[in-house]
C-alpha positions as protocol buffer text, in pm:
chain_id: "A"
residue {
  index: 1
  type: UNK
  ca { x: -935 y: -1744 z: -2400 }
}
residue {
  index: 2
  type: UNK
  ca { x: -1219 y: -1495 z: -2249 }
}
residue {
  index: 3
  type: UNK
  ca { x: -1461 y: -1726 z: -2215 }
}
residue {
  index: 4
  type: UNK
  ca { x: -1159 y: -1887 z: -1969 }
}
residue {
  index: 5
  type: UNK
  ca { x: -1186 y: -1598 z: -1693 }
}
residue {
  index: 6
  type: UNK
  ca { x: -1491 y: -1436 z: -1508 }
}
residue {
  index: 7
  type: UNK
  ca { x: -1544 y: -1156 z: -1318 }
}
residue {
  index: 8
  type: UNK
  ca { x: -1756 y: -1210 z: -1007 }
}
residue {
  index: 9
  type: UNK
  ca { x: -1849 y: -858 z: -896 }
}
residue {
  index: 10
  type: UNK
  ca { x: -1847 y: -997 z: -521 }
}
residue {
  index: 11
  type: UNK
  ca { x: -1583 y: -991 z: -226 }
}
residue {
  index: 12
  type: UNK
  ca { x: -1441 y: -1336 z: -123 }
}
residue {
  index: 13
  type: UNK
  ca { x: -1526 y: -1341 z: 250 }
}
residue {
  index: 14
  type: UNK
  ca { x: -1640 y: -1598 z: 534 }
}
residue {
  index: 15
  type: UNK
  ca { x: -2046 y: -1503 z: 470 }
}
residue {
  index: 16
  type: UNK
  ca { x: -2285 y: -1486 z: 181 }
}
residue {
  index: 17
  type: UNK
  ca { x: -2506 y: -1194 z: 61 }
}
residue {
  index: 18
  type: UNK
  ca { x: -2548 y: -951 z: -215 }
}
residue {
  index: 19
  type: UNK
  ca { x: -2162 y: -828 z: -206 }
}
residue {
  index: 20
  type: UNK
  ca { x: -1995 y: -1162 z: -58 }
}
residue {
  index: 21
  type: UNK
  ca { x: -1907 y: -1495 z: -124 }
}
residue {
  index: 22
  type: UNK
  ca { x: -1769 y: -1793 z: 49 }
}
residue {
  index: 23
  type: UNK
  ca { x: -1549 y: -1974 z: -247 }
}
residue {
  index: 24
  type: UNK
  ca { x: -1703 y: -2277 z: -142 }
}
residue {
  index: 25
  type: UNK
  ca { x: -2044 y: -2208 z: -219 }
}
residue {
  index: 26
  type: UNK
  ca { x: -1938 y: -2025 z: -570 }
}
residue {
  index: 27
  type: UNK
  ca { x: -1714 y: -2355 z: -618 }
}
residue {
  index: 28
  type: UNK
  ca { x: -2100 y: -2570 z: -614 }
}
residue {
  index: 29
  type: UNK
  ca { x: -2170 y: -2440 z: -949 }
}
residue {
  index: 30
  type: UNK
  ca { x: -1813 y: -2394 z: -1113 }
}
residue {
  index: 31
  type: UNK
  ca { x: -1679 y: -2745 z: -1078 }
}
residue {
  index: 32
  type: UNK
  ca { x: -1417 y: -2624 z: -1344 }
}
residue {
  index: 33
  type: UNK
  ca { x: -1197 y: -2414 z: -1107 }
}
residue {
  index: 34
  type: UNK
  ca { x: -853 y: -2566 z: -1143 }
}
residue {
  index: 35
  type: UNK
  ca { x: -668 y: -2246 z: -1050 }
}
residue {
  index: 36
  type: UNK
  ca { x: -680 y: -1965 z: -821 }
}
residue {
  index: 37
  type: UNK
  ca { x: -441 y: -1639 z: -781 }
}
residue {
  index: 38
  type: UNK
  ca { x: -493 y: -1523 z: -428 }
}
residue {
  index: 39
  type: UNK
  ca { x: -385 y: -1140 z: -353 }
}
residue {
  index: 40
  type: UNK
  ca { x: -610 y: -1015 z: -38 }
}
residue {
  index: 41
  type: UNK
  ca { x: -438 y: -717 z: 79 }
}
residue {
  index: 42
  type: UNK
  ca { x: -382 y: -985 z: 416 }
}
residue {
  index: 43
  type: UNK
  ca { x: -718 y: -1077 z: 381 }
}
residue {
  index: 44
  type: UNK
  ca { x: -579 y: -1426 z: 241 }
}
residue {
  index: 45
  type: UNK
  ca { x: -645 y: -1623 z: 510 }
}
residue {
  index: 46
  type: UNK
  ca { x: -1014 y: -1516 z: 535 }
}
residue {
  index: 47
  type: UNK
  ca { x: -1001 y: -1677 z: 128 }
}
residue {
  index: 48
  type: UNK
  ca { x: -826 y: -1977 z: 194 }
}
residue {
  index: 49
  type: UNK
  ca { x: -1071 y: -2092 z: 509 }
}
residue {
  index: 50
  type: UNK
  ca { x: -1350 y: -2043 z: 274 }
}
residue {
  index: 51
  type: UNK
  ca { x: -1209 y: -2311 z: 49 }
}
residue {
  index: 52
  type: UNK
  ca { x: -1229 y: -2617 z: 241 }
}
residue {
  index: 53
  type: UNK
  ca { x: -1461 y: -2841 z: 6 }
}
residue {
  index: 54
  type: UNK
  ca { x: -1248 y: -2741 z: -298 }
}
residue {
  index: 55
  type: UNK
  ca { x: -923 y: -2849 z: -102 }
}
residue {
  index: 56
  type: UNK
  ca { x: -1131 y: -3154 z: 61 }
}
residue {
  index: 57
  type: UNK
  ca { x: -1199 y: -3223 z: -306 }
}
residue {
  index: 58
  type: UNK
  ca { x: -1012 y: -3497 z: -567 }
}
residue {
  index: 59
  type: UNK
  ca { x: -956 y: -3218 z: -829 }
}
residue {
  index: 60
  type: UNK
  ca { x: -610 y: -3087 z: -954 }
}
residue {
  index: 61
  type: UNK
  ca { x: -525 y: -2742 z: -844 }
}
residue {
  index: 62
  type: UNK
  ca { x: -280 y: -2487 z: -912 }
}
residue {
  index: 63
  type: UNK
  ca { x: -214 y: -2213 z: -719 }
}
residue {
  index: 64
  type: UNK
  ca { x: -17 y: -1865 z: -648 }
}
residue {
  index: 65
  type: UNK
  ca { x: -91 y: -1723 z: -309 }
}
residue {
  index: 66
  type: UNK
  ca { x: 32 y: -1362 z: -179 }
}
residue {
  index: 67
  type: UNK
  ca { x: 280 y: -1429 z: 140 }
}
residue {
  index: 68
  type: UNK
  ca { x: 427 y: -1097 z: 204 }
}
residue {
  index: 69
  type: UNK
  ca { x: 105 y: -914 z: 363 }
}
residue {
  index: 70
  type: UNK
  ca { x: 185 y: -1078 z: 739 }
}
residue {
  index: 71
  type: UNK
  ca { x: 550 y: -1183 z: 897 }
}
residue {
  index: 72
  type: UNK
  ca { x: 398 y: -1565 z: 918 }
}
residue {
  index: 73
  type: UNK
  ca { x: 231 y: -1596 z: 590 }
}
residue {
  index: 74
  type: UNK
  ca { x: 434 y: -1800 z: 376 }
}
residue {
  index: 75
  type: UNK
  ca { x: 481 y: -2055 z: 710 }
}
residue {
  index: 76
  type: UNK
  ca { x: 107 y: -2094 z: 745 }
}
residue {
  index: 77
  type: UNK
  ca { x: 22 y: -2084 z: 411 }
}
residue {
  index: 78
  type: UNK
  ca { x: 235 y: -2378 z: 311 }
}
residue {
  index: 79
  type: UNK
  ca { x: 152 y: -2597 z: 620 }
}
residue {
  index: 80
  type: UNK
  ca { x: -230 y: -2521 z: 513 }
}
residue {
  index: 81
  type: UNK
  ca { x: -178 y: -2588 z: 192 }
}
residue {
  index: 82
  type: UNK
  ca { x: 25 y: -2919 z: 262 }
}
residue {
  index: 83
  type: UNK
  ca { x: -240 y: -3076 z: 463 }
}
residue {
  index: 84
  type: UNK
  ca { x: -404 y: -3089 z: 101 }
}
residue {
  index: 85
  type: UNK
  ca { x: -118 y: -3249 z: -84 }
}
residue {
  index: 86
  type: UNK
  ca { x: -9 y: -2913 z: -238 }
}
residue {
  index: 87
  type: UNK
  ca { x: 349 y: -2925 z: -398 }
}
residue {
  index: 88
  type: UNK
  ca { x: 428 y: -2608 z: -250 }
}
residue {
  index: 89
  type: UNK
  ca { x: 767 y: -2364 z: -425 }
}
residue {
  index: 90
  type: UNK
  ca { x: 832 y: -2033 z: -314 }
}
residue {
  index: 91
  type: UNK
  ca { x: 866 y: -1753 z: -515 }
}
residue {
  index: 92
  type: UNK
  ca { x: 1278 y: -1647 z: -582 }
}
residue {
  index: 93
  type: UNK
  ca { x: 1185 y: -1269 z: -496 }
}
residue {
  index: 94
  type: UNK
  ca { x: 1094 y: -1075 z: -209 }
}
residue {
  index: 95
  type: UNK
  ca { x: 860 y: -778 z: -83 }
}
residue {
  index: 96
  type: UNK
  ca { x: 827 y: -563 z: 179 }
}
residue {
  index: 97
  type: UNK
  ca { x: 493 y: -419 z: 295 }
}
residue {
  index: 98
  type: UNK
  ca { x: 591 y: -118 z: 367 }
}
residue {
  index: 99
  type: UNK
  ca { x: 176 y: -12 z: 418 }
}
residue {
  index: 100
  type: UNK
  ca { x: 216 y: -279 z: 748 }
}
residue {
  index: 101
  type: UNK
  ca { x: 171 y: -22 z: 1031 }
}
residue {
  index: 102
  type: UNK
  ca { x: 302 y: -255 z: 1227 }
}
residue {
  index: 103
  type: UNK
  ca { x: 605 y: -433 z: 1005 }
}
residue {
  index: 104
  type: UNK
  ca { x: 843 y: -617 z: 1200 }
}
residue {
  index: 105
  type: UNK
  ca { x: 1163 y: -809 z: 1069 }
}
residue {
  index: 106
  type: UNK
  ca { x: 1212 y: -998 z: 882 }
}
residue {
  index: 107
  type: UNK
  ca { x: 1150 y: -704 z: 646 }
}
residue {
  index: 108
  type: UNK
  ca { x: 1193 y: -840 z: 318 }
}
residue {
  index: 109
  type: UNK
  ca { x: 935 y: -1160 z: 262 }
}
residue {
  index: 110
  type: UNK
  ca { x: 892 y: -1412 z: -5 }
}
residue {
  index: 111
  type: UNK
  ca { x: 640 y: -1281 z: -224 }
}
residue {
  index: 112
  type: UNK
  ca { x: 392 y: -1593 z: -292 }
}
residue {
  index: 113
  type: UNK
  ca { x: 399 y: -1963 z: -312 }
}
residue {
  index: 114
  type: UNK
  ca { x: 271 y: -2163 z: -582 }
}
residue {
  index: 115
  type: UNK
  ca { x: 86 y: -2462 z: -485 }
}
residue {
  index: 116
  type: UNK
  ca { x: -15 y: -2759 z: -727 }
}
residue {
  index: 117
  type: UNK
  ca { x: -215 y: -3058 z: -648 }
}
residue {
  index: 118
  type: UNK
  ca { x: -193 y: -3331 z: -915 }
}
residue {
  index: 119
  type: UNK
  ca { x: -555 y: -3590 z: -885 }
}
Protein backbone atom coordinates (compact mmCIF):
# COMPACT_ATOMS: atom_id res chain seq x y z
CA UNK A 1 0.00 0.00 0.00
CA UNK A 2 3.11 2.58 0.41
CA UNK A 3 4.25 2.36 -2.75
CA UNK A 4 0.32 3.75 -3.38
CA UNK A 5 1.00 7.36 -1.79
CA UNK A 6 3.87 9.99 -2.30
CA UNK A 7 4.97 12.78 -0.67
CA UNK A 8 5.84 15.72 -2.93
CA UNK A 9 7.78 18.09 -0.66
CA UNK A 10 6.26 21.09 -2.84
CA UNK A 11 3.21 23.57 -2.35
CA UNK A 12 0.32 23.15 -4.90
CA UNK A 13 0.11 26.71 -6.33
CA UNK A 14 -0.62 28.57 -9.79
CA UNK A 15 3.50 28.75 -10.67
CA UNK A 16 6.40 26.39 -10.85
CA UNK A 17 9.81 26.53 -9.07
CA UNK A 18 11.85 24.86 -6.46
CA UNK A 19 8.91 24.95 -3.68
CA UNK A 20 5.74 24.98 -6.14
CA UNK A 21 3.80 23.10 -8.38
CA UNK A 22 0.96 23.52 -10.75
CA UNK A 23 -0.94 19.89 -10.48
CA UNK A 24 -1.06 19.97 -14.04
CA UNK A 25 2.43 19.87 -14.81
CA UNK A 26 3.10 17.13 -11.84
CA UNK A 27 -0.06 15.28 -13.49
CA UNK A 28 2.48 14.99 -17.09
CA UNK A 29 4.46 12.40 -15.41
CA UNK A 30 1.91 10.65 -12.96
CA UNK A 31 -0.75 9.60 -15.42
CA UNK A 32 -1.91 7.26 -12.47
CA UNK A 33 -3.62 9.96 -10.32
CA UNK A 34 -7.16 8.72 -9.94
CA UNK A 35 -7.76 10.50 -6.62
CA UNK A 36 -7.12 13.63 -4.90
CA UNK A 37 -8.04 14.89 -1.16
CA UNK A 38 -8.02 18.63 -1.35
CA UNK A 39 -7.64 20.55 2.20
CA UNK A 40 -5.95 24.16 1.39
CA UNK A 41 -6.59 26.11 4.40
CA UNK A 42 -8.99 28.25 1.48
CA UNK A 43 -6.30 27.97 -0.74
CA UNK A 44 -8.56 25.29 -2.69
CA UNK A 45 -9.44 27.17 -5.38
CA UNK A 46 -5.82 28.19 -6.23
CA UNK A 47 -5.54 23.82 -6.45
CA UNK A 48 -8.45 23.19 -8.37
CA UNK A 49 -7.54 25.98 -11.31
CA UNK A 50 -4.29 24.28 -11.54
CA UNK A 51 -6.03 21.09 -12.57
CA UNK A 52 -7.55 21.82 -15.77
CA UNK A 53 -5.80 19.10 -18.11
CA UNK A 54 -6.52 16.40 -15.48
CA UNK A 55 -10.31 17.49 -15.43
CA UNK A 56 -10.10 18.16 -19.40
CA UNK A 57 -8.83 14.59 -19.32
CA UNK A 58 -10.92 10.99 -20.09
CA UNK A 59 -9.64 9.46 -16.77
CA UNK A 60 -11.86 8.39 -13.75
CA UNK A 61 -11.52 10.53 -10.73
CA UNK A 62 -12.49 10.52 -7.26
CA UNK A 63 -12.47 13.21 -5.14
CA UNK A 64 -13.01 14.87 -1.47
CA UNK A 65 -12.65 18.60 -1.52
CA UNK A 66 -12.64 20.94 1.76
CA UNK A 67 -15.90 23.40 1.48
CA UNK A 68 -16.04 25.00 4.81
CA UNK A 69 -12.87 27.47 4.46
CA UNK A 70 -15.18 30.31 2.44
CA UNK A 71 -19.22 31.01 2.79
CA UNK A 72 -19.45 30.03 -1.20
CA UNK A 73 -17.26 27.05 -1.36
CA UNK A 74 -19.33 24.13 -1.58
CA UNK A 75 -21.59 26.29 -4.43
CA UNK A 76 -18.54 26.88 -6.56
CA UNK A 77 -16.91 23.91 -5.98
CA UNK A 78 -19.70 21.71 -7.23
CA UNK A 79 -20.62 23.91 -10.29
CA UNK A 80 -16.67 23.60 -11.11
CA UNK A 81 -16.59 20.32 -10.58
CA UNK A 82 -19.87 19.59 -12.65
CA UNK A 83 -18.66 21.20 -15.74
CA UNK A 84 -16.35 17.97 -15.63
CA UNK A 85 -19.04 15.37 -15.18
CA UNK A 86 -18.28 14.99 -11.42
CA UNK A 87 -21.08 13.08 -9.46
CA UNK A 88 -20.89 15.48 -6.80
CA UNK A 89 -22.48 14.33 -2.72
CA UNK A 90 -22.02 16.45 0.09
CA UNK A 91 -20.69 15.53 3.16
CA UNK A 92 -23.74 14.83 6.12
CA UNK A 93 -21.64 17.05 8.68
CA UNK A 94 -20.79 20.51 9.14
CA UNK A 95 -17.87 22.97 10.25
CA UNK A 96 -17.38 26.20 11.23
CA UNK A 97 -14.16 28.15 10.61
CA UNK A 98 -14.01 29.76 13.42
CA UNK A 99 -10.07 31.07 12.28
CA UNK A 100 -12.31 33.15 9.33
CA UNK A 101 -11.61 36.74 10.55
CA UNK A 102 -14.19 37.61 8.65
CA UNK A 103 -17.01 34.59 9.12
CA UNK A 104 -20.33 35.50 8.13
CA UNK A 105 -23.58 33.26 8.32
CA UNK A 106 -24.29 30.80 7.43
CA UNK A 107 -21.98 29.70 10.27
CA UNK A 108 -22.06 26.13 10.18
CA UNK A 109 -20.92 24.76 6.44
CA UNK A 110 -20.87 21.45 4.81
CA UNK A 111 -17.56 20.15 5.35
CA UNK A 112 -16.44 18.68 1.76
CA UNK A 113 -17.93 17.19 -1.30
CA UNK A 114 -16.90 14.12 -2.87
CA UNK A 115 -16.71 14.18 -6.50
CA UNK A 116 -16.38 11.00 -8.85
CA UNK A 117 -16.00 10.91 -12.51
CA UNK A 118 -16.60 7.44 -14.01
CA UNK A 119 -14.51 7.20 -17.95
Amino acid sequence: MADRVGIIDRSVSDRNDSSHIIMDTFFENHKDITFLKIDADGGETVVLESCKKMWESDISFKIALCTYHNNDDKKEFTELLKQYSFNISPSRGYMINYYDKKLEAPFLRAGLIRGHRPN
